[in-house]
N, C-alpha and C positions, 0 to 999 in steps of 0.2 A: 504494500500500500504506500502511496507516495506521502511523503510526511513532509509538512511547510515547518517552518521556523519564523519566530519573530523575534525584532530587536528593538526594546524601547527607548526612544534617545534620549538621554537622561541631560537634565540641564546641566552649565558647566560647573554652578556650584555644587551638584550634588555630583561629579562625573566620577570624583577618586573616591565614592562612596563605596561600602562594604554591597555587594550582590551575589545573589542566590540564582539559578539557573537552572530551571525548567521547558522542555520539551513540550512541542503543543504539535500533538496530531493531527492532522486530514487539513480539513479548509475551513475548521470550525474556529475562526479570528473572527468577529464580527465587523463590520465596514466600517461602524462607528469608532471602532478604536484605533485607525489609521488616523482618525481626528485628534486622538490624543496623542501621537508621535510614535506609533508603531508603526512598522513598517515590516515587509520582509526584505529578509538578507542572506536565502540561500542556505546551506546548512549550519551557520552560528545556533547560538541559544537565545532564549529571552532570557536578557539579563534587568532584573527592577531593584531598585532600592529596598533593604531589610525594613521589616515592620517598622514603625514609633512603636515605641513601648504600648504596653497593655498597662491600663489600669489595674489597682489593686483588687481585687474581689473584696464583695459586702455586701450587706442587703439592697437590693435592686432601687434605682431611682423612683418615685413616687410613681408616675407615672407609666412606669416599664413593667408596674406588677400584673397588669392587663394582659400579657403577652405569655404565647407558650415558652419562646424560647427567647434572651437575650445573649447574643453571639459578645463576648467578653469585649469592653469598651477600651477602644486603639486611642491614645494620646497624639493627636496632629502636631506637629512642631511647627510655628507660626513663624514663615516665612521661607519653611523647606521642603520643597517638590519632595513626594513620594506617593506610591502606588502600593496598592492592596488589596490580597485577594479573600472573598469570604471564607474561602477554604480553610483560612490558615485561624479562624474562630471557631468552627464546627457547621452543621450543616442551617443554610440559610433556605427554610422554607417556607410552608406555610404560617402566620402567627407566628414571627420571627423576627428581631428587629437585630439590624447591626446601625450601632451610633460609635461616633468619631467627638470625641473632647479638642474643643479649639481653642486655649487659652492666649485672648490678645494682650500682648504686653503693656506694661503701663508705660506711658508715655510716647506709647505709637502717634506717629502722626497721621493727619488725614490720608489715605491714600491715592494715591494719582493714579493706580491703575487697580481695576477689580480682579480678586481671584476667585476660585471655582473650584465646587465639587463636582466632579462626574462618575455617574456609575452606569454600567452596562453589565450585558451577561456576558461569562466567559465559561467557556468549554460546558456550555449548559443551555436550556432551552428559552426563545423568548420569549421575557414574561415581561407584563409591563410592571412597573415599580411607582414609588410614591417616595420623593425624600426632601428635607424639612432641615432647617437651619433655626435654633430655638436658643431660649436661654433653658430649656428642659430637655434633659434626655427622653427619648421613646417619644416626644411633641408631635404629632399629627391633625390636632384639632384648626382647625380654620385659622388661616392666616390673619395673625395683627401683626403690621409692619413695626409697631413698637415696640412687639414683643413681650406686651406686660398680659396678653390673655391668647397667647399663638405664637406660630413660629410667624418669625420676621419672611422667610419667601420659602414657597413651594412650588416644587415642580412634579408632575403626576401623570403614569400613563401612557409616559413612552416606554421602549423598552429598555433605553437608553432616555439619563436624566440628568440634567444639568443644575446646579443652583451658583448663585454670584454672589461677592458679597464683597464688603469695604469697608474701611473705615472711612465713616461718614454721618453727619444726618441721616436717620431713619427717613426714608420717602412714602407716599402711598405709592404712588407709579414709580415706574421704570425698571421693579423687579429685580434690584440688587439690595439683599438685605445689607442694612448699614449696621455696623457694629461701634461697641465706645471701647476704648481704651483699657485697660484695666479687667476688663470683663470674659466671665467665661460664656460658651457658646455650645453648642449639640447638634451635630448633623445627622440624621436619622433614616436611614432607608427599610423600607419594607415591601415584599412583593404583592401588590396592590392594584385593583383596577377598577375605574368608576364606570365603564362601559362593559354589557350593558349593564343596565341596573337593574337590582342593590349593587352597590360596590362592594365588593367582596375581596379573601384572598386567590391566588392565583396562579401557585408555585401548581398544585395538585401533587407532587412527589416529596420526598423523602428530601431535596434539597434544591434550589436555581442559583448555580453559583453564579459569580460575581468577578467585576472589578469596580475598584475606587479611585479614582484619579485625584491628587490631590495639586492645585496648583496655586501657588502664592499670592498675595497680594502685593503691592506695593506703596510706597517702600513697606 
């Protein structure tokens, strides 16, 4: 069977970074992840930057006790590209949440340029997704861009999902959650779909794996 390869171009600050390197069978790369700087390269490997650390274990965030399974929560490191796979939590299925901790440092400045989560399926089936940037872990309730009764922006129902975000004025338009300085934050994906209705879960199996793109803001 002919077996593809891919190669994620790692930015230059993270290029002498610590990587792991995995094998990806057939032609199951999704198109969407050529958006995020994969590419192929013939028989190399994919080489992605090592996890951010896993949070401690504890009793689950207020919110997250609704859920069957909470896939253990990944520390973003605020202002360093890296990627991640559900895999490497347990399995991401049905009534499943994986969240990402985004702590912005005090005394960030405004940002001049927006940064972004992106998640899509990897080596698994399309399913559409639902993911959420909060000051609460496991947050899926209706967007308030303030963030004091919702997540600050949602993105829902593709199968690949995008969220923006900045340090900034919180906005009602333009769907880049603003974040403040000092503060912690929660990105939150869940396999998720509002069409048709009810909205419902969506995996239907045992796990729809994943990837997570994590990419900076600026400065």
């Amino acid at each position: 069977m002919k077996r593809l390869f891919a190669l994620i171009a790692l930015a230059p600050a993270a290029a002498s970074a610590a990587t792991i390197t995995l094998p990806i069978p057939d032609d199951r790369i999704p198109a969407v992840l050529e958006a995020l700087g994969i590419t192929y390269d013939g028989p190399p490997a994919l080489s992605v930057p090592l996890p951010a650390s896993v949070g401690p274990t504890g009793p689950a965030p207020a919110l997250c006790k609704g859920f069957g399974t909470l896939l253990p929560i990944i520390n973003a490191t605020w202002g360093l590209q890296a990627s991640w796979f559900s895999t490497q939590g347990g399995n991401f299925g049905d009534n499943a949440v994986w969240v990402f901790k985004l702590v912005v440092p005090v005394g960030t400045p405004n940002s001049t340029s927006a940064g972004s989560f992106t998640t899509a399926e990897f080596l698994g089936p399309n399913t559409p997704r639902q993911l959420t940037i909060s000051k609460q872990a496991c947050d899926f309730r209706p967007r308030d861009f303030t963030g004091a009764n919702g997540p600050l922006a949602i993105c829902q129902d593709g199968t690949s999902c995008q969220i923006s975000y900045a340090v900034q004025t919180p906005q009602v338009f333009g769907g880049i959650a603003g974040l403040a300085a000092g503060q912690t934050y929660y990105v939150n994906a869940r396999n998720w779909s509002n069409f048709p209705p009810p909205p419902a879960y969506d995996c239907g199996q045992t796990t729809c794996n994943a990837i997570m793109n994590f990419q900076p803001a600026a400065p």
